[in-house]
Structures are given as C-alpha cells and as structure tokens.
C-alpha positions as a Python dict, from the first residue, in 0.01 Angstrom:
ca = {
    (1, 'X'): (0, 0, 0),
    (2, 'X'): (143, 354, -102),
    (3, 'X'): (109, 706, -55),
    (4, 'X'): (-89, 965, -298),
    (5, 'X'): (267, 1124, -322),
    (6, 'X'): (574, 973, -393),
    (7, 'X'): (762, 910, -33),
    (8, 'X'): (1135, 916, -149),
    (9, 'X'): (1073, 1320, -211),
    (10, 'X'): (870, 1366, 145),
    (11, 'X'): (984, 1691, 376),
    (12, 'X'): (744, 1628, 641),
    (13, 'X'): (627, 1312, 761),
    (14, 'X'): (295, 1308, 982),
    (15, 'X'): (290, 929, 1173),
    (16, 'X'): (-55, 854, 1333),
    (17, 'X'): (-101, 548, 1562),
    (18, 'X'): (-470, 421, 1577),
    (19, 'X'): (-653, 149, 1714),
    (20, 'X'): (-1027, 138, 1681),
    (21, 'X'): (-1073, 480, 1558),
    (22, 'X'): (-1274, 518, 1282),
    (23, 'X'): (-1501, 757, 1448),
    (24, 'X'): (-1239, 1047, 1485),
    (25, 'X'): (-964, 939, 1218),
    (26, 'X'): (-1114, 1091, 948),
    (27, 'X'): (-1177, 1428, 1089),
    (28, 'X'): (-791, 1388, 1205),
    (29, 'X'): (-634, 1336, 816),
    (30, 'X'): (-900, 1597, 757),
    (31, 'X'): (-736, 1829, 923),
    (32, 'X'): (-385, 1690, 851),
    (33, 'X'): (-450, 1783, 476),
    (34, 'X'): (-620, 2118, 532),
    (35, 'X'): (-348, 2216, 763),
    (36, 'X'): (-86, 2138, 482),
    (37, 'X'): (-262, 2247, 141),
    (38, 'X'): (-50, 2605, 127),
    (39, 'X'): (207, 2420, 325),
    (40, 'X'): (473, 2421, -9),
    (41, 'X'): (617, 2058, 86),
    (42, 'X'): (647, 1698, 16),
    (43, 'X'): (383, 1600, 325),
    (44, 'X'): (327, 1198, 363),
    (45, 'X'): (90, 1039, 629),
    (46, 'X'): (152, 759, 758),
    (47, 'X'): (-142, 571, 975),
    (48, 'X'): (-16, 294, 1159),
    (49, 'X'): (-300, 54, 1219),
    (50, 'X'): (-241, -128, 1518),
    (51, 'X'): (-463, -442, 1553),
    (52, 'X'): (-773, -287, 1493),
    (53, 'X'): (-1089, -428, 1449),
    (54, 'X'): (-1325, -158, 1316),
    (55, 'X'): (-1313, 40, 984),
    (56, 'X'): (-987, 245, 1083),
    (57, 'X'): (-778, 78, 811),
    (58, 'X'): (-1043, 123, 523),
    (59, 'X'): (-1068, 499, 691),
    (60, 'X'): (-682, 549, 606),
    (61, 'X'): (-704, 424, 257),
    (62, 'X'): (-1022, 617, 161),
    (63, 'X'): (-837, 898, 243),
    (64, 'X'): (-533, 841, 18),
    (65, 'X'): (-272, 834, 301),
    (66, 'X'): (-14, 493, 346),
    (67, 'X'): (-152, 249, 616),
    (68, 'X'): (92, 79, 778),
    (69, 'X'): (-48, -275, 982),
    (70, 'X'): (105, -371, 1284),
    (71, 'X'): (2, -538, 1577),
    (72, 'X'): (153, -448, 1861),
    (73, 'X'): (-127, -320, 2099),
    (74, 'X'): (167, -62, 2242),
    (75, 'X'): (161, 290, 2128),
    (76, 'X'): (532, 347, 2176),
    (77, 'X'): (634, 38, 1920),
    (78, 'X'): (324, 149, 1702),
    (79, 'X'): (489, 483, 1661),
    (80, 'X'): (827, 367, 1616),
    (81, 'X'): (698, 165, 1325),
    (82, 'X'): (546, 427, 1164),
    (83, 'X'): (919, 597, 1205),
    (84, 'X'): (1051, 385, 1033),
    (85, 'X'): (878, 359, 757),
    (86, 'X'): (883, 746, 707),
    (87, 'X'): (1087, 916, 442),
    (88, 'X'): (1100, 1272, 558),
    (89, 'X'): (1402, 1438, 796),
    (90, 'X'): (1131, 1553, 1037),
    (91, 'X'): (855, 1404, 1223),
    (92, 'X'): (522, 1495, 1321),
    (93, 'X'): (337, 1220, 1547),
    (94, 'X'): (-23, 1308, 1609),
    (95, 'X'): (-286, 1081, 1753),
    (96, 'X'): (-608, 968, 1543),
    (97, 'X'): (-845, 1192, 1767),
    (98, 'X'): (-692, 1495, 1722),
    (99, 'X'): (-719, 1818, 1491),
    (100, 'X'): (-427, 1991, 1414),
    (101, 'X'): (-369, 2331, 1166),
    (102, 'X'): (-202, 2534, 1012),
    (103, 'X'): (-14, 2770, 1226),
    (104, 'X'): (94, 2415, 1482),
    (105, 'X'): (207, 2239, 1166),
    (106, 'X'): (414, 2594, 1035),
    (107, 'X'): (579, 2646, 1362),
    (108, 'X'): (657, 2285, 1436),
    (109, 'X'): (855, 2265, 1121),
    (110, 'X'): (1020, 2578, 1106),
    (111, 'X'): (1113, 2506, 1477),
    (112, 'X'): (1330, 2220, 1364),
    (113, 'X'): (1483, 2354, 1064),
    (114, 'X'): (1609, 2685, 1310),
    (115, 'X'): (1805, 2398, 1512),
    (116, 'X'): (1540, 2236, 1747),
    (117, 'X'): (1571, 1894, 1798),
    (118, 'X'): (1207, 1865, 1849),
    (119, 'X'): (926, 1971, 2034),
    (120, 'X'): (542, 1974, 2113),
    (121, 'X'): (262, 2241, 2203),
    (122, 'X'): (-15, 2336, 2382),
    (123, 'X'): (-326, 2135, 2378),
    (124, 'X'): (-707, 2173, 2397),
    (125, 'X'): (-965, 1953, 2477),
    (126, 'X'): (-1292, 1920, 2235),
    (127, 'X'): (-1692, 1908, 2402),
    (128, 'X'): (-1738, 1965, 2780),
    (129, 'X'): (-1568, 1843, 2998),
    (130, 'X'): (-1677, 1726, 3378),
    (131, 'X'): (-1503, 1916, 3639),
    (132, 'X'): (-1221, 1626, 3702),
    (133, 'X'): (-1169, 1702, 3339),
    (134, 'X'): (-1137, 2032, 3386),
    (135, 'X'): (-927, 2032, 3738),
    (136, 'X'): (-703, 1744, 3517),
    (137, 'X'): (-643, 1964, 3177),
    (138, 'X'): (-573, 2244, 3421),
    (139, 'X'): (-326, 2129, 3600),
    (140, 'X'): (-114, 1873, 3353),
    (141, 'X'): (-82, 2179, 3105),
    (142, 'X'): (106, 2425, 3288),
    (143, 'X'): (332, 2143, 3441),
    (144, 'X'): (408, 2005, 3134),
    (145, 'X'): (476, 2327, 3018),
    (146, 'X'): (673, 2458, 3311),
    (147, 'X'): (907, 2115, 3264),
    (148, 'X'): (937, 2088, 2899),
    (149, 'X'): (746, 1811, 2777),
    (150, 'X'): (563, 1769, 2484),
    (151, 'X'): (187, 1637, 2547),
    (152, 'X'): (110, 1261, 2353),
    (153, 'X'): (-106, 1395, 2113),
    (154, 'X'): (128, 1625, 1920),
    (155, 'X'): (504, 1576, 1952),
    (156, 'X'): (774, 1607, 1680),
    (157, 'X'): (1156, 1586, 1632),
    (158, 'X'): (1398, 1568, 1358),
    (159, 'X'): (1462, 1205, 1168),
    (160, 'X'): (1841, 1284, 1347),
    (161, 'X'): (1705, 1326, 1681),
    (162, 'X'): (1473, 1024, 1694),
    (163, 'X'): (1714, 819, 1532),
    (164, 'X'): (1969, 958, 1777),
    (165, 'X'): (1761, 839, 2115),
    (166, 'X'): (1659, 540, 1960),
    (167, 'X'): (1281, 598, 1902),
    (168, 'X'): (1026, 594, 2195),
    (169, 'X'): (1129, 377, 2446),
    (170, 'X'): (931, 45, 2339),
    (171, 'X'): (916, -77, 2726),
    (172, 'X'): (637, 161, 2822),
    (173, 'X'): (307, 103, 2793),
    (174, 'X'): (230, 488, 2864),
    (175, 'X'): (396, 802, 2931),
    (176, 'X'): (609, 724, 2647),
    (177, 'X'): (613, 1100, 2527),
    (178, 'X'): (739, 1201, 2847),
    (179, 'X'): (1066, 941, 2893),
    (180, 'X'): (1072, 1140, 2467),
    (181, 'X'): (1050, 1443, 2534),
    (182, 'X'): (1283, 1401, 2857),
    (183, 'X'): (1530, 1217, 2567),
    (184, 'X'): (1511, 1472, 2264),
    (185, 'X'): (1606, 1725, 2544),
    (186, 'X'): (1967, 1554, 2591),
    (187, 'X'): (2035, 1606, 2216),
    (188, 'X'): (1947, 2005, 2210),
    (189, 'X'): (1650, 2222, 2185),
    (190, 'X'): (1319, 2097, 2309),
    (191, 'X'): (1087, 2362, 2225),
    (192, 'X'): (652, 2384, 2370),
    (193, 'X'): (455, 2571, 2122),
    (194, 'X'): (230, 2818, 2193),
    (195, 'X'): (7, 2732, 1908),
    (196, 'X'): (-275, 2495, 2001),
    (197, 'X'): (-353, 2158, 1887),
    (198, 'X'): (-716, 2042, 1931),
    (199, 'X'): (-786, 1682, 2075),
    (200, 'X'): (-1081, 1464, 2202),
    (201, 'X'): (-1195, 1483, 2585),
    (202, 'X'): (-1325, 1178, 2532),
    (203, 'X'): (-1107, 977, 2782),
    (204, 'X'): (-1153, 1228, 3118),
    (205, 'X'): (-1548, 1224, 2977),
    (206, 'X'): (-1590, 854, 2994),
    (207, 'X'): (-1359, 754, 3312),
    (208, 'X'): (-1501, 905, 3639),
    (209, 'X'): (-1263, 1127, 3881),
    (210, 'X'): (-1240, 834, 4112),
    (211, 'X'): (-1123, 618, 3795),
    (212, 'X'): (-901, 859, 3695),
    (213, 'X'): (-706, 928, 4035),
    (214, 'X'): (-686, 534, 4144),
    (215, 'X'): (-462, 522, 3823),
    (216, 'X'): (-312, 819, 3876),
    (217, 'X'): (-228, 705, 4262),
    (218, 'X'): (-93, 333, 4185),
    (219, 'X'): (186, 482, 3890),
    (220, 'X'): (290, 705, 4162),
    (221, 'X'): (324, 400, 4401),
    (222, 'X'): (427, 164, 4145),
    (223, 'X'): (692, 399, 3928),
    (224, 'X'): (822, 272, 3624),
    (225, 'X'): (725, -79, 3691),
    (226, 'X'): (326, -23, 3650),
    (227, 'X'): (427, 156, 3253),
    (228, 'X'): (578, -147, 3132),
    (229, 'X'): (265, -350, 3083),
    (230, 'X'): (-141, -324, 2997),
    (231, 'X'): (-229, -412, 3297),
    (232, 'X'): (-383, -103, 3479),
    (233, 'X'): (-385, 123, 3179),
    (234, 'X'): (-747, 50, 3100),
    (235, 'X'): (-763, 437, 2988),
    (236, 'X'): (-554, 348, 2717),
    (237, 'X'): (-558, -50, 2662),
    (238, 'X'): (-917, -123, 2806),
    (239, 'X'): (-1234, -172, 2595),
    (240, 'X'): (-1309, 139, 2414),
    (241, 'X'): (-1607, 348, 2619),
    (242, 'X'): (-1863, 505, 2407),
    (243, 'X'): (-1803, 905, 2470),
    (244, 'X'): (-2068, 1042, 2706),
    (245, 'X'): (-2020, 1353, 2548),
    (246, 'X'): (-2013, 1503, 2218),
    (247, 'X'): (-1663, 1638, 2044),
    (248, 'X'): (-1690, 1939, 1882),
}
C-alpha cells in the first residue's frame, strides 16, 4: 500500500497510531490535509493501524494516506513503526483523535529547521468536559509546560534526533512522550509551542474522577514498573467506552 505522493521526495512526515478509531480518524487526516494544502512541501501520512478491528484501516485508505499494519497493541512500538517507515528528515506524530492546523504544523517545522531537535505544544480539549476534566487539563498543562514536555497527542523531532535516542522507548506502555521528550532534550533544543492543537476529551469524559485518580495514585506507588505492561492502563488499553459527550 502507497502514498498519494511519492515518499522518497517527502519533507514532512505526519505518523498517526490508531486502534479502533474510525469515528475520529477521518476528521484527524482531515485536518492533517487542510493544515498542509498552502504548506509548499512533500507531506506523507503515515497511519499505523495497530490491531484494529473496526473500519480504521479502510478509513486510512479512503483517504489516500499509506496504512501501515502492525500489531503491537503498544503505542510506543506502534509509533516507532510508523518511524521507520517514514521518508521525511522531520517528524510529526499526532494521535487519530486529534485536529491539528495550520499555524501548529508551520511552527513545528520551522522550529526544527532553526536547530530544534524537536518539540510539542499546547493542547485543547474538544466538548465539555466534567469538572475532574477540567481540574485534570488544568493542571497537567502548565506542568508540562513549566518542565518541557511535549503532550502525547502532538510531539515532533527531527529524523536525526529520533534516530539519535533510539525511538520511543518500546518498554512503556504509557507516558512514552514524556521518557521522549525528557530524551530529545539531551540532544538540544526541546521547544513547547504556543500554538494549540485540538484533541478529544473523550477519555476524562468517559472515566469518572475516582477512575481517573486510582490510576493516577498506583503509577505514583508503582513507578516505572506499572508503565511497562497493559495491565492497569485500561484508559488506554481497556475496551473502548462510548463518549458520554459530544466532540466538537
């Protein structure tokens, strides 16, 4: 399976992981293709399929893009695959639920050709959200910011960089983009955008506050050990809860 465009010319490579989401992919290369229609380069998008059981791949080829089928059921080795088969010298990973634009995609780019090794930005969250949503988005956002790390859904380095640190760090389970971000950093300029990607609430709609913190509270207990497998990670790796609310 190919690309519309002819990969060995690609500048920019966008790399989206998905499993089971053909309700919000399409609206995500949507957006991928809006955001780069003036953009004046060689764009490919890559969506890695990852085991997936609903209409994500036929999603991905309806829309022209190269679908890459894994089966990995681990979004750090889902995104590395998708690295690899990328053809570009920069990087743009962006999760299947969320909406990105012009200005993001501009200033991500032109970030690493001015010498950043990579980066990410700030981040928005689509429909209502319940007040542990709220108190959550809140607080994670200026502490990412604060310590220089680039939120999951929109993070991006150069092909040097990645290749450099050895791709996200295929023994976690989660918080991969922070043990990346923490990684790009060692190499040179990590860089937070202040332009604004938008992505799903969907998650901190359909898992209660008391969900939500129990997870929180046994990573902080368990460290590094309770990242390395499924188990736990039910936000993430558990059956896929229908959205209680509506994304705009």
């Amino acid at each position: 399976m190919t690309s519309t465009l002819d990969v060995k010319v690609a500048s920019v490579s966008f790399i989206v992981p998905a499993h089971n989401e053909e309700l919000l992919l399409g609206r995500t290369l949507d957006s991928i293709a809006a955001a780069t229609e003036l953009l004046g380069e060689q764009v490919e998008v890559i969506v890695v399929d990852d085991a997936s059981t609903d209409r994500t791949a036929a999603i991905a080829l309806a829309h022209g893009v190269f679908l890459e089928s894994v089966a990995h059921r681990q979004i750090s080795a889902t995104r590395n695959s998708g690295a690899r088969s990328a053809a570009s010298d920069i990087f743009l990973f962006v999760d299947a639920d969320t909406l990105v634009n012009a200005p993001v995609v501009r200033a991500a780019i032109a970030a690493v050709r001015n010498g950043a090794v990579g980066g990410g930005c700030a981040v928005q969250f689509s429909g209502r959200l319940p007040l542990h949503g709220q108190l959550i988005a809140r607080i994670a956002a200026p502490i990412y910011r604060h310590i220089g790390l680039a939120a999951g859904c929109f993070i991006f380095c150069s092909r040097r960089a990645f290749e450099a640190v050895g791709g996200f760090d295929d023994r976690l389970f989660a918080a991969e983009e922070v043990a990346m971000s923490k990684a790009l950093a060692t190499q040179g300029g990590f860089v937070i955008l202040s332009e604004t990607v938008l992505t799903s609430g969907r998650k901190l709609r359909a898992y209660s506050g008391r969900e939500l913190l129990g997870m929180l509270l046994r990573l902080g207990l368990n460290g590094r050990a309770a990242l390395n497998q499924r188990r736990g990670l039910d936000i993430w790796y558990g059956d896929r809860r229908a959205d209680p609310g509506v994304d705009a």
